[in-house]
GUZALO-711784 format. One line per field, with one value per residue: residue in one letter; x, y, z of N, C-alpha, C in turn. Coordinates in pm, whole numbers, plus 32768, in hexadecimal, padded with zeros to 4 digits. Layout:
<nodes>
type <- c(a | ...)
n_u <- c(X | ...)
n_v <- c(Y | ...)
n_w <- c(Z | ...)
ca_u <- c(X | ...)
ca_v <- c(Y | ...)
ca_w <- c(Z | ...)
c_u <- c(X | ...)
c_v <- c(Y | ...)
c_w <- c(Z | ...)
</nodes>
This chain:
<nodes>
type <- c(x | x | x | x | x | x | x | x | x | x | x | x | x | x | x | x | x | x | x | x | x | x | x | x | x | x | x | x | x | x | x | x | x | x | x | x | x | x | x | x | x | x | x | x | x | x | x | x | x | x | x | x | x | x | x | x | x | x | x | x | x | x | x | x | x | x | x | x | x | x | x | x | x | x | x | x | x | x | x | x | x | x | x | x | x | x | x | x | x | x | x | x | x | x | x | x | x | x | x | x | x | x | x | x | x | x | x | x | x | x | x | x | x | x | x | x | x | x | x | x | x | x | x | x | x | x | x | x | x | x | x | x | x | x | x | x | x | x | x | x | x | x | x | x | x | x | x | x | x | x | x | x | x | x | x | x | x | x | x | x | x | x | x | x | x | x | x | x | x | x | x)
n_u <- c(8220 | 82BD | 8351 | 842A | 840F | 8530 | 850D | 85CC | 85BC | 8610 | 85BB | 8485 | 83DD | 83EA | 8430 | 83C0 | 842F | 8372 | 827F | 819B | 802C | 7F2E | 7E35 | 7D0B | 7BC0 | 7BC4 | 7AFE | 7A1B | 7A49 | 7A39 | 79E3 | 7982 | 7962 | 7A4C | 7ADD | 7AA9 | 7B17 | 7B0D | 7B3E | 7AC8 | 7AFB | 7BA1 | 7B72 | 7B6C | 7B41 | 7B1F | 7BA4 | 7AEE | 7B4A | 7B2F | 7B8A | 7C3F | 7CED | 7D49 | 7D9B | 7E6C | 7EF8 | 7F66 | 7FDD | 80EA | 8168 | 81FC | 8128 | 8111 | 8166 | 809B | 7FA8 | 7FFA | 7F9D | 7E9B | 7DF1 | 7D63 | 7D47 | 7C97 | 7CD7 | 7C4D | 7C92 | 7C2A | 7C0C | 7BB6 | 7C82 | 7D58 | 7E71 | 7E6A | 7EFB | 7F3E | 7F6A | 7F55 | 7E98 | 7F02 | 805E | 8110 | 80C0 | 80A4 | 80A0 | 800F | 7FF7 | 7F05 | 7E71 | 7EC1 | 7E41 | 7E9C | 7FBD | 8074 | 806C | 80A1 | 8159 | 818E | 8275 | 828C | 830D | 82DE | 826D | 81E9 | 8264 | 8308 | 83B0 | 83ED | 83B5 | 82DF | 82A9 | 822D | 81FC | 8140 | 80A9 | 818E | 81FD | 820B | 8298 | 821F | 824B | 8145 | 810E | 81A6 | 8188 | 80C7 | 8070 | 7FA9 | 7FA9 | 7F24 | 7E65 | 7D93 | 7CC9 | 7C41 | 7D14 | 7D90 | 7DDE | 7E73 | 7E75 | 7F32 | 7F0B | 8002 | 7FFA | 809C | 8189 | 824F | 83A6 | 8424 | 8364 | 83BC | 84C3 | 84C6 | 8453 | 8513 | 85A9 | 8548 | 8530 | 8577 | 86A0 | 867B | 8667)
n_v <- c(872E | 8637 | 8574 | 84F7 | 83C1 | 837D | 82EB | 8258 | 82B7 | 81B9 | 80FE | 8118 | 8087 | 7FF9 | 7EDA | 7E62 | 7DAB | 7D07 | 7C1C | 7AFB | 7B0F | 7A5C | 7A7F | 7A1A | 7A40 | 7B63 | 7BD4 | 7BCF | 7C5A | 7D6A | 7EB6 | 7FA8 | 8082 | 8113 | 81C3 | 8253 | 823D | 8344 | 832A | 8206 | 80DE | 809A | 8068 | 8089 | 7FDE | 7FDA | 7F1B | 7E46 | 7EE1 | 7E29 | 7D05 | 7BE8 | 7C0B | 7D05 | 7D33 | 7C8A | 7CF6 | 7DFC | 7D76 | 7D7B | 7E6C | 7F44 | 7FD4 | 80FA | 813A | 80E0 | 816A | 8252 | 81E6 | 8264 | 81E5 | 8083 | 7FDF | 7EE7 | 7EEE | 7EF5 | 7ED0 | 7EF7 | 7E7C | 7F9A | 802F | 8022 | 80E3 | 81CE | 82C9 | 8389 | 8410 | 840F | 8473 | 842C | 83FE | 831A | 81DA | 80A8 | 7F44 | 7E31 | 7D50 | 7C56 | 7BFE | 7C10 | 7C3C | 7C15 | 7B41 | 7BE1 | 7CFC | 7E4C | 7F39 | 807B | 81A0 | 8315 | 8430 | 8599 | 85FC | 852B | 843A | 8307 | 8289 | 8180 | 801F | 7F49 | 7DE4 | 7D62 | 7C97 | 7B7F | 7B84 | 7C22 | 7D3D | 7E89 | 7FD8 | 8110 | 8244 | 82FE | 83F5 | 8407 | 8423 | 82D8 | 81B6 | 8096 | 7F82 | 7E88 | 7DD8 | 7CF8 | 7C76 | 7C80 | 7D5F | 7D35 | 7DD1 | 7DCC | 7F16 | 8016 | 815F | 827E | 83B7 | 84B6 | 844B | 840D | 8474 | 8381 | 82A9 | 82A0 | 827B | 8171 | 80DC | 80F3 | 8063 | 7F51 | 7F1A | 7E64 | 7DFC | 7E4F | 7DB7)
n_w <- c(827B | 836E | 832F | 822C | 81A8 | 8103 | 7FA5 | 7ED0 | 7D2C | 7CAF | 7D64 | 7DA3 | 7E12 | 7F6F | 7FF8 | 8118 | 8270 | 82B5 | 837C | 82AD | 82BF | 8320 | 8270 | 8254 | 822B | 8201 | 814D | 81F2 | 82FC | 82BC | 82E7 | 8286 | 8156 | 812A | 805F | 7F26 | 7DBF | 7CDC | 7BF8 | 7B73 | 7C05 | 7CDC | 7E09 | 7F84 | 809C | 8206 | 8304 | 8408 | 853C | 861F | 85D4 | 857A | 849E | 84A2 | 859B | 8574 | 84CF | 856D | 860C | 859D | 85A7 | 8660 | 879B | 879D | 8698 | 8628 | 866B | 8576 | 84B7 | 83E1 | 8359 | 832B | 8241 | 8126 | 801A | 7EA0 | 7D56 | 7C17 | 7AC1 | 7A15 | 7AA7 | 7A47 | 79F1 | 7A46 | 7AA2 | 7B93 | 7D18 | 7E4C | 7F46 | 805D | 80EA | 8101 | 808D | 8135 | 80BD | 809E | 7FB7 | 7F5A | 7EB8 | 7D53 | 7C37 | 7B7E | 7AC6 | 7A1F | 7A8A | 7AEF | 7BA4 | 7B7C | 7BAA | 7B5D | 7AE3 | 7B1F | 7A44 | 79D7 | 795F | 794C | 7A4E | 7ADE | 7B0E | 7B62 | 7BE2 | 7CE4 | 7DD0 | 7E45 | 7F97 | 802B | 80BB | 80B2 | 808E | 8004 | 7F75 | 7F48 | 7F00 | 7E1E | 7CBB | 7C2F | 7BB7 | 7B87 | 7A8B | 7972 | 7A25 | 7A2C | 7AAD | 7BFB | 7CD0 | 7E08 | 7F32 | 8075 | 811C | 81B5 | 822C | 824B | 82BE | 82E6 | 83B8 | 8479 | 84F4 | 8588 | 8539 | 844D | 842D | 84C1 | 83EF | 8343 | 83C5 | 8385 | 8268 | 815C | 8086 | 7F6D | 7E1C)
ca_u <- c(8236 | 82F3 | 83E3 | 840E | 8485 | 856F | 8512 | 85FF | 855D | 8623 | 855C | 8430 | 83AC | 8434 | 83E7 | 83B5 | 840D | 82F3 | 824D | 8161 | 7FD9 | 7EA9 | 7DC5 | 7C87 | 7B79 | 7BB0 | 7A87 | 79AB | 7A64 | 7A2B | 795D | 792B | 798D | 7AB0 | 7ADB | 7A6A | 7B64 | 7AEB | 7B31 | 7A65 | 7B45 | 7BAC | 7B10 | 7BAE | 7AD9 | 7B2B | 7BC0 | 7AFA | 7BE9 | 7B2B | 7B88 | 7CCF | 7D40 | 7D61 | 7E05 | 7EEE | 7F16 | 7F5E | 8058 | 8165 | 8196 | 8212 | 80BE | 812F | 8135 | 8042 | 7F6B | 8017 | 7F44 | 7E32 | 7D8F | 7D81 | 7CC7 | 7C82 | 7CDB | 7C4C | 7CD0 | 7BF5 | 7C59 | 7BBA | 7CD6 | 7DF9 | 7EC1 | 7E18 | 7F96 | 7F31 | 7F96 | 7EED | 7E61 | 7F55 | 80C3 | 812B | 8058 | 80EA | 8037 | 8028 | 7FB6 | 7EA0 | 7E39 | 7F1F | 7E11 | 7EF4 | 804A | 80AD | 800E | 8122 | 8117 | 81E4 | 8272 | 8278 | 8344 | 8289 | 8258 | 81AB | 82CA | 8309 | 8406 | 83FC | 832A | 8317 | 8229 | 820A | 81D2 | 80CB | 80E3 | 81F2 | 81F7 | 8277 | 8243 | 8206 | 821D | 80DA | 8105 | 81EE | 8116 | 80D0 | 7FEF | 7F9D | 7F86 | 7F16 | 7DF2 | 7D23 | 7C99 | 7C3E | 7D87 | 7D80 | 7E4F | 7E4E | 7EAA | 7F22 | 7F1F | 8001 | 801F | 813A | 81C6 | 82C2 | 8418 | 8403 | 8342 | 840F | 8545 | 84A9 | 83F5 | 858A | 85DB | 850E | 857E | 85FD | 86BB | 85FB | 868C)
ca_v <- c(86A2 | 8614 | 852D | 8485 | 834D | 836C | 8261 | 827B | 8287 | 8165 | 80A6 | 8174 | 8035 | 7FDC | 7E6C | 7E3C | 7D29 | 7CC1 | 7B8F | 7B25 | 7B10 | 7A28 | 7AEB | 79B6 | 7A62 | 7BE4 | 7C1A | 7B9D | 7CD9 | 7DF0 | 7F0B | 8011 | 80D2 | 819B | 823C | 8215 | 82A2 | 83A7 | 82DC | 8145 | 8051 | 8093 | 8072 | 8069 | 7FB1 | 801F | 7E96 | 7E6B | 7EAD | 7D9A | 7C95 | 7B82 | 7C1C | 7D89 | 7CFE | 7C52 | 7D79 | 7E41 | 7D5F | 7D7F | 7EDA | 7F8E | 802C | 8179 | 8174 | 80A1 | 81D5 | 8299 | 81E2 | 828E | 81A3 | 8028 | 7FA7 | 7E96 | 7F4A | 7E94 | 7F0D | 7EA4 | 7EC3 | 7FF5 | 8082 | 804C | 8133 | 8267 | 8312 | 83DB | 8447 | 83D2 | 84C5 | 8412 | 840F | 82AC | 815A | 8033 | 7F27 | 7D94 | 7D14 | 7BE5 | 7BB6 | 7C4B | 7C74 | 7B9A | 7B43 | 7C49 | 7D61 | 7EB0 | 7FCE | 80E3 | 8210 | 8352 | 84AD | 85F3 | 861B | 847E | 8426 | 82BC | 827E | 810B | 7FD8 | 7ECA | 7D4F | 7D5A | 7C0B | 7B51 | 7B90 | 7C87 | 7D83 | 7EE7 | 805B | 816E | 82C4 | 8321 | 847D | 83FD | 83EA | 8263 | 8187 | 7FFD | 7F6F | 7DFD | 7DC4 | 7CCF | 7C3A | 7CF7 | 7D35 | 7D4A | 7DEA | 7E35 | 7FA2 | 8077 | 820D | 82C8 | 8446 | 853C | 8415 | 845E | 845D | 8313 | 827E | 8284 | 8219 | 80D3 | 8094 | 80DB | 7FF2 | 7EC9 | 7F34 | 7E18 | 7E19 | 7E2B | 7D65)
ca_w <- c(8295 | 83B8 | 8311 | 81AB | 8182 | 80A3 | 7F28 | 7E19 | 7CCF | 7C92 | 7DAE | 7DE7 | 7E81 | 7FDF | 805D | 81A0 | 8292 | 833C | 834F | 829C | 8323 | 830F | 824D | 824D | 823D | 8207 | 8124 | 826C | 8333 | 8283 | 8325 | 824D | 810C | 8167 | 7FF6 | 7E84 | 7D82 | 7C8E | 7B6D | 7B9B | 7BBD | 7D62 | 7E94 | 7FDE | 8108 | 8277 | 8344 | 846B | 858F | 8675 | 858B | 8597 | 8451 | 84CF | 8624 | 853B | 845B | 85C2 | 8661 | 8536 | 85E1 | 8701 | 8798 | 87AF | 8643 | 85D7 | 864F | 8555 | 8425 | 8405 | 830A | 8311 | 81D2 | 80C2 | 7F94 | 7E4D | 7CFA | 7BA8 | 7A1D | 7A1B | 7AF6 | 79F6 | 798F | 7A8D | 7AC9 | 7C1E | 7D6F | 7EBA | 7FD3 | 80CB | 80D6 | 813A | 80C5 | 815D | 8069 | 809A | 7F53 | 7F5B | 7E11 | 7D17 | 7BFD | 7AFE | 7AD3 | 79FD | 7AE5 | 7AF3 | 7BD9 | 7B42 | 7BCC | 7ADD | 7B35 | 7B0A | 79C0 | 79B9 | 792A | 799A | 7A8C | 7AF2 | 7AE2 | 7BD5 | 7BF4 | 7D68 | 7DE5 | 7ECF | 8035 | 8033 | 812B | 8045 | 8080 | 7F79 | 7F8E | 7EF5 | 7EB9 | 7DA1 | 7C56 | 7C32 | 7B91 | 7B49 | 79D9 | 794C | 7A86 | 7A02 | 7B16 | 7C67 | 7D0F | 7EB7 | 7F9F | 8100 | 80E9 | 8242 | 820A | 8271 | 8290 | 833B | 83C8 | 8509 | 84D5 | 85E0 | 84F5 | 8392 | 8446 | 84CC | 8365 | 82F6 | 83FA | 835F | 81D6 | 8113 | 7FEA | 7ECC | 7DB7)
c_u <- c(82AB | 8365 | 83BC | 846F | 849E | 8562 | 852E | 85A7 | 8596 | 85C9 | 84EB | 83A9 | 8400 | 841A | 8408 | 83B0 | 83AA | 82BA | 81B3 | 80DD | 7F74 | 7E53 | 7D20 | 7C17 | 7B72 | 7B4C | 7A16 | 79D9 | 7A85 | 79C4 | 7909 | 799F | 79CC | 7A9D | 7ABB | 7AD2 | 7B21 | 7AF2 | 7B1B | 7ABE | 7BA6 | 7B62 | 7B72 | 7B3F | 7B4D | 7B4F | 7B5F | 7B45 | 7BA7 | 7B24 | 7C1B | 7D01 | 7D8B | 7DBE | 7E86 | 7F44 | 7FA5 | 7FDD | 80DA | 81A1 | 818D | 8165 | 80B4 | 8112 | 80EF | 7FD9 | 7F95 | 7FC4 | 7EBE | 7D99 | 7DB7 | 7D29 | 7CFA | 7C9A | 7CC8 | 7C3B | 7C74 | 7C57 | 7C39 | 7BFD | 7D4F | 7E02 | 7EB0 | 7EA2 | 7F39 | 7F74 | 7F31 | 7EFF | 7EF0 | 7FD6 | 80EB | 80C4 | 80D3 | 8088 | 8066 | 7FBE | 7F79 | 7E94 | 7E62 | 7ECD | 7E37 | 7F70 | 80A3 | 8086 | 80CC | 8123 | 819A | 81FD | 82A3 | 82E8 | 828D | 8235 | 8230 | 81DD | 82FD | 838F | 8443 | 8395 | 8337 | 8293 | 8249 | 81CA | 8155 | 8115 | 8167 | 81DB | 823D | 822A | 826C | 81FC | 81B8 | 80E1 | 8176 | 8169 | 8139 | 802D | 8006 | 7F67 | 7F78 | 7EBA | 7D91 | 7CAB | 7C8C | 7CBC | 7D70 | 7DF3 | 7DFB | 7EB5 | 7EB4 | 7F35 | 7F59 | 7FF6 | 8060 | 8139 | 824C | 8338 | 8456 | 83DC | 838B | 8471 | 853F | 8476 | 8486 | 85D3 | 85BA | 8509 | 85AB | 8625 | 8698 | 8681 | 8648)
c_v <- c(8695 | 85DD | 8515 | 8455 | 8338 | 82C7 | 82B8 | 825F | 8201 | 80EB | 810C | 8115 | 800A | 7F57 | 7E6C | 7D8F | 7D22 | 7C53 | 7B79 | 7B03 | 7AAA | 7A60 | 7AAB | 7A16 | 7B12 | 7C17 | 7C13 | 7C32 | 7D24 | 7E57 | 7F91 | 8046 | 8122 | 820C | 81DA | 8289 | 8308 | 8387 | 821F | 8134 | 801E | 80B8 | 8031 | 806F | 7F9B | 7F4E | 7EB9 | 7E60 | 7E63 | 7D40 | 7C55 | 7BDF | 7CC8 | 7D7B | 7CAB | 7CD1 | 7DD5 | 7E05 | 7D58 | 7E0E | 7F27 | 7FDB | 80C5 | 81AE | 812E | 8110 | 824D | 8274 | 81D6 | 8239 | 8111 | 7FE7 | 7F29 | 7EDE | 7EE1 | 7EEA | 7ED4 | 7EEB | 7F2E | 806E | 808E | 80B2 | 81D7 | 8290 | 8387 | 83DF | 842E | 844E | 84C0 | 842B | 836C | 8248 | 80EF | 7FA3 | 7E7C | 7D5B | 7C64 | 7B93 | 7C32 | 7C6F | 7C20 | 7BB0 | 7BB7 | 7CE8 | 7DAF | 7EF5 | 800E | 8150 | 8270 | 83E6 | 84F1 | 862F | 8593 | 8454 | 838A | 82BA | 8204 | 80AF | 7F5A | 7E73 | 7D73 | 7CCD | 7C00 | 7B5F | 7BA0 | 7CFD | 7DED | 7F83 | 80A2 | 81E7 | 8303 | 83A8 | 8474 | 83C9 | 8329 | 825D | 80D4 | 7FE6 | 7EBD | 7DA9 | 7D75 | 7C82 | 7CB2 | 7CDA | 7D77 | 7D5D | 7E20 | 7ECB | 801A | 8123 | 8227 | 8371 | 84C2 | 84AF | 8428 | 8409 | 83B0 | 82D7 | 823F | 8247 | 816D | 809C | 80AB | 805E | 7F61 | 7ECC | 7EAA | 7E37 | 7E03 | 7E26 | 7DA8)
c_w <- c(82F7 | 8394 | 82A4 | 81C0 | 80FB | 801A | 7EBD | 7DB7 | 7C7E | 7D2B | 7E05 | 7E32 | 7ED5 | 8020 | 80E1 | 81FB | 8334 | 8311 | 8317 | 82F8 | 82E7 | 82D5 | 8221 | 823E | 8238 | 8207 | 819E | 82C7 | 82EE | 82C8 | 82DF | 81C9 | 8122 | 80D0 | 7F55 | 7E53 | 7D0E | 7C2F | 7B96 | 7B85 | 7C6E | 7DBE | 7F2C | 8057 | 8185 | 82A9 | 83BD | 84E5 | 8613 | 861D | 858F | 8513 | 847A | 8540 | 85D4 | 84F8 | 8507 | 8611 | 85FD | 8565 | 8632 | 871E | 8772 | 8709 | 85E3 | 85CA | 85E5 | 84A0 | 8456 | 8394 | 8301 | 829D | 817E | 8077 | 7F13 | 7DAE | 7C7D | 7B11 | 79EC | 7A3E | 7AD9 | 79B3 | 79C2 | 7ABF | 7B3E | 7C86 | 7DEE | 7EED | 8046 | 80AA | 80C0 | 80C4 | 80E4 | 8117 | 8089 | 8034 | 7F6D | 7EE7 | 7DA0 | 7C85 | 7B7D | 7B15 | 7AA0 | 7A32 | 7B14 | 7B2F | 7B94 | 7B74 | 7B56 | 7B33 | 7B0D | 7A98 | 799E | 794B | 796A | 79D4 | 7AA8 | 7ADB | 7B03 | 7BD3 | 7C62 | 7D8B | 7E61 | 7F38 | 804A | 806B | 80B7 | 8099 | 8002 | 7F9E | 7F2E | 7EB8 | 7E2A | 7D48 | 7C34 | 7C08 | 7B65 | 7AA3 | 79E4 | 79CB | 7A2D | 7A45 | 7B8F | 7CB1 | 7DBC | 7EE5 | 8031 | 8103 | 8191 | 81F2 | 8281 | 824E | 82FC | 83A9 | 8442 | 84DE | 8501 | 8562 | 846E | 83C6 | 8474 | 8448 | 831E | 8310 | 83BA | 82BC | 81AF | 809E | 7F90 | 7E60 | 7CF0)
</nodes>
């Protein structure tokens, strides 16, 4: 890996300031099934990138490394998907929550031994990243919860320092 951006396990979520986006109509741009998780309850659908929401998605960051996410998707979470403590593929997600699933809706990070670590509500249209390769999981989903979800993975040093640059202080 190129760089990690450094998240204490006291804030192993990072908000981000960016603004937020129009998201009218997502379910209408969708193009395809990017991934199905191995246990029902996620599915992540591919944005298409000739659509206003993708060009919105796209101007929140420098070009140079907008090419550096290699996945732009819908990600939609069901009650089937509480409580799955795992580890993503990617390194990075950069996640703008839609539809939060219910109010009491948790993501949790865990050490190595899934051991919990923290345990954060994440609000609507909040801009956050996550280092996925930390074990994490959502609890209390009773409803379908939506995010727009970017992947990254090995990440250029360029990269982490501008996503340090736009950091706020998490509370």
């Amino acid at each position: 890996m190129r760089g990690l951006l450094k998240l204490s396990l006291e804030q192993m979520i990072q908000y981000l300031n960016l603004p937020k986006i129009n998201i009218a109509g997502i379910r209408n741009n969708l193009v395809s099934t990017s991934y199905n998780s191995v246990i029902k309850g996620y599915t992540a659908y591919d944005i298409d990138p000739d659509c206003n929401i993708y060009a919105s998605i796209s101007a929140l960051f420098p070009e140079r490394f907008f090419k550096e996410i290699y996945k732009k998707t819908l990600q939609v979470m069901e009650p089937e998907w509480n409580g799955y403590i795992h580890q993503d593929p990617r390194d990075y997600a950069i996640n703008y929550i839609l539809d939060t699933g219910d109010k009491d809706v948790t993501t949790s990070f865990y050490d190595s031994d899934k051991n919990i670590t923290s345990c954060n509500i994440i609000p609507f249209y909040t801009w956050h990243i996550i280092h996925t390769k930390t074990f994490h999981a959502i609890d209390n989903v009773k409803t379908k919860r939506a995010a727009i979800s970017l992947s990254l993975t090995e990440p250029s040093a360029e990269l982490l320092e501008w996503i340090r640059s736009i950091t706020v202080n998490n509370t």
